[in-house]
C-alpha positions as CSV (number, residue, x, y, z in Angstrom):
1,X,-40.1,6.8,-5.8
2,X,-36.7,7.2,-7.7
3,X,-35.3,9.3,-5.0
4,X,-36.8,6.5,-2.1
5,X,-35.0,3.8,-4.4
6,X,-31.8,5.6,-4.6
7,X,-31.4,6.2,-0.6
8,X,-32.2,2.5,0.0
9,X,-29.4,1.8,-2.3
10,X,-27.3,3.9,-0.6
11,X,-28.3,2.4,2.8
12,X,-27.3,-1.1,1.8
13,X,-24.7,-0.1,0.0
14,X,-23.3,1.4,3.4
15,X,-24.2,-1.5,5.6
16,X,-22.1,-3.8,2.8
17,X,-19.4,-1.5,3.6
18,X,-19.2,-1.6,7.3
19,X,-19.6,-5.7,6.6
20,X,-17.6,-6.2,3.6
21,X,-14.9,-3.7,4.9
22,X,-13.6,-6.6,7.7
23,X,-13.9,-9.2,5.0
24,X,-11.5,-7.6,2.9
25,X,-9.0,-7.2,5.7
26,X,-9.2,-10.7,7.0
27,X,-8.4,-11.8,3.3
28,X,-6.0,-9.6,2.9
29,X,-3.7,-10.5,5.4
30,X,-4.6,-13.7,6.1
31,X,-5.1,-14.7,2.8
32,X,-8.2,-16.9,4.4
33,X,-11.2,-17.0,2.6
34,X,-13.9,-17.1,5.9
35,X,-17.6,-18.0,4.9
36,X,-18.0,-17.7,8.9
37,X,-17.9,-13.5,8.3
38,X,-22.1,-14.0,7.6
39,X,-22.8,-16.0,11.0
40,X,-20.2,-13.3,12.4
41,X,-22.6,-10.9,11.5
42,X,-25.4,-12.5,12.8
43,X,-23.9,-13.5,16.1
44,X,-23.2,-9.6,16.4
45,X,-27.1,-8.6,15.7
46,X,-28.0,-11.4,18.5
47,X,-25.3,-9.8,21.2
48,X,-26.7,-6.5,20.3
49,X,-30.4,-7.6,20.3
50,X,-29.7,-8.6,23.9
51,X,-27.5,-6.1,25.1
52,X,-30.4,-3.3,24.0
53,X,-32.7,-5.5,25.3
54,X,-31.1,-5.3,29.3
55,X,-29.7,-1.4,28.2
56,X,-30.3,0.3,25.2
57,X,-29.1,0.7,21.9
58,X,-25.9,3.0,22.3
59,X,-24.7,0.4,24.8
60,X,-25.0,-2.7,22.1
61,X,-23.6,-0.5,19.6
62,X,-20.3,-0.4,21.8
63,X,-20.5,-3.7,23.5
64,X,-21.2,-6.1,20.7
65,X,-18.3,-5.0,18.8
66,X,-16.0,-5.4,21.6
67,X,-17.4,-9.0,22.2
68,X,-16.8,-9.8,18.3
69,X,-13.7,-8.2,18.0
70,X,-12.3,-10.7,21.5
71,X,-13.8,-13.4,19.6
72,X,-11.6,-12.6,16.5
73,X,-8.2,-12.5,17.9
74,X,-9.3,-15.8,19.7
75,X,-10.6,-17.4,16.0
76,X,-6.9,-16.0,14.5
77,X,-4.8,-17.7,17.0
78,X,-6.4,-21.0,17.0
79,X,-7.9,-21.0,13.6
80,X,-6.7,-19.0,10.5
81,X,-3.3,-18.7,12.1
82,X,-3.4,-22.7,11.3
83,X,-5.0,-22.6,8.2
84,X,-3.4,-19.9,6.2
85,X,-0.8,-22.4,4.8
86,X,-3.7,-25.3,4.1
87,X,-5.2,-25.8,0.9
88,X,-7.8,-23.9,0.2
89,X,-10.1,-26.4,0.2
90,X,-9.4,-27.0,3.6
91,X,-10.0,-23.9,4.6
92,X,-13.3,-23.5,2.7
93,X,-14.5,-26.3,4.9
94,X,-13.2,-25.5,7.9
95,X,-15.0,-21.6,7.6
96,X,-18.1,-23.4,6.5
97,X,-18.1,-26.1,9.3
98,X,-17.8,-22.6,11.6
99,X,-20.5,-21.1,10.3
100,X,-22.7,-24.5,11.1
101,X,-21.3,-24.0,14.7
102,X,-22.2,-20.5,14.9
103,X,-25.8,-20.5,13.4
104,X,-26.6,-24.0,16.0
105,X,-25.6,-21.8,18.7
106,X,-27.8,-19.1,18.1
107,X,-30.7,-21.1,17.4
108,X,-30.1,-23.2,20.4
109,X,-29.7,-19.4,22.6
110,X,-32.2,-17.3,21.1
111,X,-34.5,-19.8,19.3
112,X,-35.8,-19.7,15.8
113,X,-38.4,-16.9,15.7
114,X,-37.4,-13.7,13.9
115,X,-36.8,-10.6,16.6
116,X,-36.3,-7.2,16.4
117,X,-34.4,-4.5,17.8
118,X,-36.1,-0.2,18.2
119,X,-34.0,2.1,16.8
120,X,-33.0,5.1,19.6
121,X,-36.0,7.4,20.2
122,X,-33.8,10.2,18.8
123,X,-33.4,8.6,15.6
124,X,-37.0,7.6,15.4
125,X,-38.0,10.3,13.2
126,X,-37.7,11.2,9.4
127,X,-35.6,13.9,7.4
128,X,-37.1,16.1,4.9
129,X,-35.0,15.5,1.8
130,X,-36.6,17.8,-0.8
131,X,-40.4,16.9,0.1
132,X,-39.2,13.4,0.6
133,X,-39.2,12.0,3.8
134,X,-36.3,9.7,4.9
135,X,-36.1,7.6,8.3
136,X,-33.2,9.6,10.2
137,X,-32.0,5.7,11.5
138,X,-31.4,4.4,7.7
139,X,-29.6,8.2,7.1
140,X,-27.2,7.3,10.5
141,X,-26.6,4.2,8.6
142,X,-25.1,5.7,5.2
143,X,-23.2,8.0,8.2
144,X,-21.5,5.0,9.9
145,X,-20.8,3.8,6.3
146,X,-18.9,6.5,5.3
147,X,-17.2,7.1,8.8
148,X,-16.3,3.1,8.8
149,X,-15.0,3.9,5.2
150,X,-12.9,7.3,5.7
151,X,-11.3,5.8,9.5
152,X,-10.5,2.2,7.7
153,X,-8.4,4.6,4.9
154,X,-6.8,7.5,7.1
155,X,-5.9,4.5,9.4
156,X,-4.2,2.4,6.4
157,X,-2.5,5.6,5.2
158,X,-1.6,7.3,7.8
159,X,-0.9,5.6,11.2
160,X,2.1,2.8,11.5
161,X,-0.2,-0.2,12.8
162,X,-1.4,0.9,8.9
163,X,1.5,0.8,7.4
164,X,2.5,-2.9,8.6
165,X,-0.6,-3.9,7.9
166,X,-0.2,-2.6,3.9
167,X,3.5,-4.2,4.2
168,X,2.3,-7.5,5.6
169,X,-0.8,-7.8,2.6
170,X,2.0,-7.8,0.3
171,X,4.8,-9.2,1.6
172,X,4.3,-11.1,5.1
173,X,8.1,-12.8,5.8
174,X,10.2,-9.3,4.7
175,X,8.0,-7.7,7.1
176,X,8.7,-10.1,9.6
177,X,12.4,-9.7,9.0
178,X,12.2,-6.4,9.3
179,X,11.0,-6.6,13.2
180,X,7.0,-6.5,12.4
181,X,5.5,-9.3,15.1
182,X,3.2,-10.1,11.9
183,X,1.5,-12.9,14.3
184,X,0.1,-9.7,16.8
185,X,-0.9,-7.9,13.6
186,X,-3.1,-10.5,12.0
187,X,-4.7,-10.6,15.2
188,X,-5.7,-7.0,15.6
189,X,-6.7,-7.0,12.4
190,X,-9.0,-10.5,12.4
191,X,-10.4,-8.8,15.8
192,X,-11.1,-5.6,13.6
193,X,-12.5,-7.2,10.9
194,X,-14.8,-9.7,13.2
195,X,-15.7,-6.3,15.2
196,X,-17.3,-4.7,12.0
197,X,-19.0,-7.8,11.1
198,X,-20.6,-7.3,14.6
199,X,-20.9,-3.9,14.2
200,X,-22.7,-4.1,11.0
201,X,-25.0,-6.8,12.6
202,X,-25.9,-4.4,15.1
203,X,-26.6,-1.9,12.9
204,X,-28.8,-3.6,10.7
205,X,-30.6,-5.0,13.4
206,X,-33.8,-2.1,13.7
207,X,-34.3,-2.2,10.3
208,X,-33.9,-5.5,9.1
209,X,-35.0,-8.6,11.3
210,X,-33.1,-10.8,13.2
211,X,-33.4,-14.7,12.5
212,X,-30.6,-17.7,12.1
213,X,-30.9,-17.4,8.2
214,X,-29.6,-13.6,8.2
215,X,-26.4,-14.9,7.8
216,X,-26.9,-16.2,4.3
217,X,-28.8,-13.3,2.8
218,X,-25.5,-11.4,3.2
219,X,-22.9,-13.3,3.1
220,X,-23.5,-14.1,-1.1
221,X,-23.8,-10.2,-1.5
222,X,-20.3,-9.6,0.6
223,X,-18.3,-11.8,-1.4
224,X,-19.7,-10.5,-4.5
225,X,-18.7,-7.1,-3.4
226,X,-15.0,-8.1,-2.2
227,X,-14.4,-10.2,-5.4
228,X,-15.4,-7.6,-8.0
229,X,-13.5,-4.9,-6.1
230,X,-10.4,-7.0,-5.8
231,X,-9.7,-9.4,-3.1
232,X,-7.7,-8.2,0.2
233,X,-8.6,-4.4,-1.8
234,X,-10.8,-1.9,0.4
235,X,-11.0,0.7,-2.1
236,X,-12.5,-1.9,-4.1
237,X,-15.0,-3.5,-1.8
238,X,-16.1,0.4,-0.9
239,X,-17.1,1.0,-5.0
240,X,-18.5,-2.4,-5.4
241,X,-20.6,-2.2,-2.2
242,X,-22.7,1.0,-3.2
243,X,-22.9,-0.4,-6.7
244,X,-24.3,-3.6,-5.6
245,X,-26.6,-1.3,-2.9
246,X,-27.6,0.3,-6.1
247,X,-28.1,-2.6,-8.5
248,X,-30.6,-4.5,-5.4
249,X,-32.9,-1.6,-4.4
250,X,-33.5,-0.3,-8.2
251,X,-33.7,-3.8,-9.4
252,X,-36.1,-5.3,-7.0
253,X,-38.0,-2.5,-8.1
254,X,-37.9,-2.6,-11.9
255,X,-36.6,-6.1,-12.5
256,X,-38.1,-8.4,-10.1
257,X,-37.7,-11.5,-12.1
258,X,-34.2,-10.4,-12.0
259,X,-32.9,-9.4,-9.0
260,X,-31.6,-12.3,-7.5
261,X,-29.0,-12.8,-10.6
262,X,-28.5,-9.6,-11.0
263,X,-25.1,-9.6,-8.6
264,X,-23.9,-12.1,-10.3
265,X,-24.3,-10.9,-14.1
266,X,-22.3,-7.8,-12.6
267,X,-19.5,-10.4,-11.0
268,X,-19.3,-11.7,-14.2
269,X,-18.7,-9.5,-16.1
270,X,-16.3,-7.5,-14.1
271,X,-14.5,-10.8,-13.7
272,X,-14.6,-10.9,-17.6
273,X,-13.3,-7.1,-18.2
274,X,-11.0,-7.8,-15.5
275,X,-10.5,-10.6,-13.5
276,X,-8.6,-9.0,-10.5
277,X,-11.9,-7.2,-10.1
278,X,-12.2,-3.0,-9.4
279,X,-9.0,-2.7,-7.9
280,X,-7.0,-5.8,-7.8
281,X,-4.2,-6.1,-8.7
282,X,-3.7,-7.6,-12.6
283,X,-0.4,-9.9,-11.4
């Protein structure tokens, strides 16, 4: 049962990645705070859940993505491009009065009833871990985690889109003086963050179900893992996501009175020991 426990953990705690990962890039450039990223998600399951419906999987897996990722450079030109200098406040609305818009829209396309998506035939099986066996779908998953994780970091480090993007987090106008067209960058990386929000969706589609309240089971979870690993701070939201993976599956199991809190004793405290969070910066 340990061993089941731990891999379930690890399988949330990659699908927080791939969800979280776009989260913390949209924050950290745009400085936005977006409670739309959950209904993102979900609007990405729905696309996928139809797309597999008329194809198959492998074809929703690519074209729901795209879809989000369009939809993202559209919502950074004429939204959080107008926001980012707002109050917060106004922001926080505005997101919020999105995610309303997004959730009516789904309900009002693919109704209320909870659906479901089959994973691909060849990942219909189980993996003999041991003597244990583990569903070879939730092992892709912890896969496209880690691959979501290790291309978001070599891509940061190593390519130039990367570098501007690092430059622009810190320092947006000397970028701009220095040539950068920070407006195109912010919307590549909005359309990449909305993209794995989609993605994610898609990907948690055959084993969780699909209904119009999906969006708020994970949304809570994703900004616990992007403020206790420091906003705008991928390294961050990639430890806090398999801890909080961790801390759900064990504690649903051995403190079921307690795992609903249980996130948020670990925000707090981490906010307590330090209140950048994991990785953030203490100025």
């Amino acid at each position: 049962m340990l061993t089941i426990n731990l891999f379930n953990g690890l399988v949330y705690g990659a699908l927080l990645i791939i969800m979280c990962s776009g989260l913390a890039l949209i924050y950290g450039l745009r400085r936005v705070v977006n409670f739309a990223h959950g209904s993102l998600y979900m609007l990405g399951a729905y696309i996928g859940y139809s797309v597999a419906l008329r194809y198959n999987f492998w074809a929703a897996l690519v074209a729901a993505p795209a879809i989000m990722a369009l939809l993202g450079v559209l919502l950074d030109r004429y939204g959080f491009r107008l926001l980012q200098d707002r109050d917060p406040l106004t922001v926080v609305l505005v997101t919020f009065g999105l995610l309303l818009v997004i959730e009516d829209f789904v309900q009002t396309t693919w109704g209320k009833s909870n659906l479901s998506v089959e994973a691909p035939a060849v990942l219909a099986t189980s993996i003999d871990f041991f003597g244990t066996p583990l569903p070879a779908y939730r092992v892709a998953v912890i896969g496209v985690g880690a691959l979501v994780a290790l291309g978001l970091t070599a891509w940061l480090r190593f390519s130039k889109a990367g570098v501007f993007v690092r430059a622009a987090s810190t320092d947006p106008t000397t970028t701009a003086m220095q040539g950068v067209n920070t407006d195109a960058l912010s919307a590549g990386v909005v359309g990449l963050g909305t993209a794995l929000a989609g993605l994610a969706g898609v990907v948690a589609a055959p084993f969780l179900s699909l209904s119009p309240s999906m969006s708020s089971d994970v949304i809570i979870d994703s900004f616990v893992v992007v403020v206790v690993g420091g906003l705008g701070s991928l390294a961050g939201a990639f430890v806090a996501a398999m801890v909080l993976g961790m801390v759900q599956s064990l504690g649903a199991v051995y403190l079921p009175d307690l795992s609903a809190i249980l996130p948020f004793v670990i925000m707090v405290a981490v906010l307590i020991w330090r209140p950048a969070g994991f990785a953030g910066s203490r100025t």
